[in-house]
C-alpha positions as CSV (number, residue, x, y, z in Angstrom):
1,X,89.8,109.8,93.5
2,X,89.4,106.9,91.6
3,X,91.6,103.5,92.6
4,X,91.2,100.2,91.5
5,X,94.3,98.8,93.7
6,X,93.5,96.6,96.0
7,X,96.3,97.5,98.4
8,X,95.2,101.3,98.6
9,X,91.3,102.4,99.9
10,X,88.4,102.0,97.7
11,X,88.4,105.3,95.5
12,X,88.3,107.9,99.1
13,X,86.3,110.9,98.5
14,X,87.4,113.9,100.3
15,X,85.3,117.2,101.1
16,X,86.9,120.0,100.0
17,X,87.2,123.6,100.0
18,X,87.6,125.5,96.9
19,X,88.5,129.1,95.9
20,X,88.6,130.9,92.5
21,X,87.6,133.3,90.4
22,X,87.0,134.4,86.8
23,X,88.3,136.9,84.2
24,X,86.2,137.7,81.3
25,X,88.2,138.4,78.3
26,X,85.1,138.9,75.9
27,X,81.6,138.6,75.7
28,X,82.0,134.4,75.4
29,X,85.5,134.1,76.3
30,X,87.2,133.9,79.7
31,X,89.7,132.7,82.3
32,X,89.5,131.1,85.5
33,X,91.7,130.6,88.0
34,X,90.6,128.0,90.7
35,X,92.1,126.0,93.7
36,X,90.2,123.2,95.9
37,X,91.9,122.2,99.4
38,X,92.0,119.0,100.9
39,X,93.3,116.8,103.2
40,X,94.3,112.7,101.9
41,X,95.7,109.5,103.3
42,X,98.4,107.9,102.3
43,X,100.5,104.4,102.4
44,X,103.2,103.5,100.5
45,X,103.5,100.2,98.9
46,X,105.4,98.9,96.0
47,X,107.3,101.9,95.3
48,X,104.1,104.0,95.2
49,X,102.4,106.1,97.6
50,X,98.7,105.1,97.5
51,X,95.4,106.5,98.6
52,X,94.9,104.4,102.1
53,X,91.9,104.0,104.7
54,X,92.4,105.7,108.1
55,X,93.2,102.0,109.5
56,X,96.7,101.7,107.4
57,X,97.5,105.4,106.6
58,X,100.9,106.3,107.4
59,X,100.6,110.2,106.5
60,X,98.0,112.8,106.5
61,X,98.5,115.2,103.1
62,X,97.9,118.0,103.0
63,X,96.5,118.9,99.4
64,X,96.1,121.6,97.0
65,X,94.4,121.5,93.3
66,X,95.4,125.0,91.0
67,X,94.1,125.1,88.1
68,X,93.9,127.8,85.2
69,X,91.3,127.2,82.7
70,X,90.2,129.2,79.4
71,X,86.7,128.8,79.4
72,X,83.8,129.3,77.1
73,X,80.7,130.7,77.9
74,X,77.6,129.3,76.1
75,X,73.0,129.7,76.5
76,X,73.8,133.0,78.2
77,X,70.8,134.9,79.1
78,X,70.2,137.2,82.2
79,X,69.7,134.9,84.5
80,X,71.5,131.3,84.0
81,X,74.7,130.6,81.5
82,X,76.6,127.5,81.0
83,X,80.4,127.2,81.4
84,X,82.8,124.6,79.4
85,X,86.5,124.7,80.1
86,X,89.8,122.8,80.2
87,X,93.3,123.5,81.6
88,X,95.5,122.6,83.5
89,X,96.0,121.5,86.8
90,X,99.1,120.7,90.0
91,X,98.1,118.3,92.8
92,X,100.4,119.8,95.4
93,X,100.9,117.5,98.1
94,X,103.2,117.4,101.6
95,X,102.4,114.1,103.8
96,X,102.9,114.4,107.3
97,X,103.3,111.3,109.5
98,X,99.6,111.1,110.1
99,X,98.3,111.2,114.2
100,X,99.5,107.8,116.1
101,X,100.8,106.0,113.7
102,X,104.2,104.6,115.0
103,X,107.5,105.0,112.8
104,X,107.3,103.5,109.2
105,X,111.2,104.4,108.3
106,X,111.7,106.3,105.2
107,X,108.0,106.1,104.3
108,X,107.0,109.6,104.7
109,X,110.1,110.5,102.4
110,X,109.6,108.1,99.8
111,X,105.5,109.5,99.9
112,X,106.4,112.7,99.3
113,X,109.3,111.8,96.9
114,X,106.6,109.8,94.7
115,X,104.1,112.9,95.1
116,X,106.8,115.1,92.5
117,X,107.8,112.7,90.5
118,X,107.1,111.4,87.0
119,X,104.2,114.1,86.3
120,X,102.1,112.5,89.7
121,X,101.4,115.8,90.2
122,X,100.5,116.9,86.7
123,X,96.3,117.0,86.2
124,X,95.0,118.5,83.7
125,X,91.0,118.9,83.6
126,X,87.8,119.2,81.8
127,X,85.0,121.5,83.4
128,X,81.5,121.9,83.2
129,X,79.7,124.4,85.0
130,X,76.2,125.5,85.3
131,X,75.4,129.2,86.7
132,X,72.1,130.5,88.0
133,X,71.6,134.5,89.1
134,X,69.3,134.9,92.3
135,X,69.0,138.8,93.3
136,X,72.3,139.9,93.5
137,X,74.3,135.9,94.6
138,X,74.7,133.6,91.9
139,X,74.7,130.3,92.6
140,X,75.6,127.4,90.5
141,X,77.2,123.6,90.2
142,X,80.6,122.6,88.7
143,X,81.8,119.1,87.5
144,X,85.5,118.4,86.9
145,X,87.5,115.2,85.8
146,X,91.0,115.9,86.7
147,X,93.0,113.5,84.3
148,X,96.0,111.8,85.9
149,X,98.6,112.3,83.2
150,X,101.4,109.8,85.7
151,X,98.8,107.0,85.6
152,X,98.0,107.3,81.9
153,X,101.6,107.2,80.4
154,X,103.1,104.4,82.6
155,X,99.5,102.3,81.2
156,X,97.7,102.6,84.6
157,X,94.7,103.9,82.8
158,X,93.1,106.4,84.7
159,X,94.2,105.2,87.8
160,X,94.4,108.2,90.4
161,X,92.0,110.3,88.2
162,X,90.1,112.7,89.9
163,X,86.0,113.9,89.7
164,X,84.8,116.7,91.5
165,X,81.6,117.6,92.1
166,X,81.1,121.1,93.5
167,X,78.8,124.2,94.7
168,X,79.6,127.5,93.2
169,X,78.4,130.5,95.3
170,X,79.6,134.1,93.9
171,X,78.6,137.8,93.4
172,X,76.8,139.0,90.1
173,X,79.3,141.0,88.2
């Protein structure tokens, strides 16, 4: 996640888990459904709940990505194939008052107030994915930008936005 604040932690990355899978509507054309699972700390400061470092977190979130995505297929062969997509995408979050920290008041409200409102849960993304068939497992690497729609309309550029960076691991079809 990319921040720039200097109040919140230095752009946190966070391992995830993912889940998803694919619908093929025609030889080129498909859909995916896909969600990544995550955990995030959080402060809140100046009316915002922002990404923090385990030193000043106040809650532990607990985070889910969904996202549906028309994709296109593209340099198909037998054994490799590219994947381009876009869609769109809900950050669910739920803070909990993270693990010893001592009562911040109304912060774990306000966090999860901020987390549903004015779109800060709306992301849309762009997906690129790269596929490779080995026996009967494919294997392959996805790149997502997950554009923070919130950030972008209140002229906080792309403050919030989202890259992912992940290993695909399926069953040939």
């Amino acid at each position: 996640m990319l921040t720039t604040d200097s109040v919140s932690a230095p752009s946190p990355v966070s391992p995830s888990l993912g889940i998803g899978r694919t619908f093929l509507l025609s030889e080129n054309i498909a859909l995916e459904a896909h969600s990544s699972f995550f955990t995030q700390y959080y402060l809140f400061d100046d009316e915002k709940a922002k990404p923090a470092e385990v030193e000043n977190r106040t809650v532990l979130a607990l985070c889910a990505l969904p996202t549906l995505n028309p994709v296109w297929i593209c340099c198909k062969d037998e054994k490799q194939w590219l994947e381009i997509g876009g869609g769109l995408g809900i950050l669910a979050r739920y803070g909990l008052k993270a693990n010893g920290v001592k009562d911040e008041g109304d912060d774990v409200k306000e966090i999860n107030r901020y987390f549903w409102r004015d779109l800060n849960y709306f992301y849309p993304d762009i997906a690129f994915s790269y596929n490779r068939v080995l026996a009967s497992v494919v294997l392959g690497a996805d790149f997502r930008v997950y554009i923070p729609v919130a950030a972008l309309s209140s002229g906080n550029g792309f403050e919030e936005g989202i890259f992912s960076l992940s290993l695909k691991i399926g069953k040939q079809k």
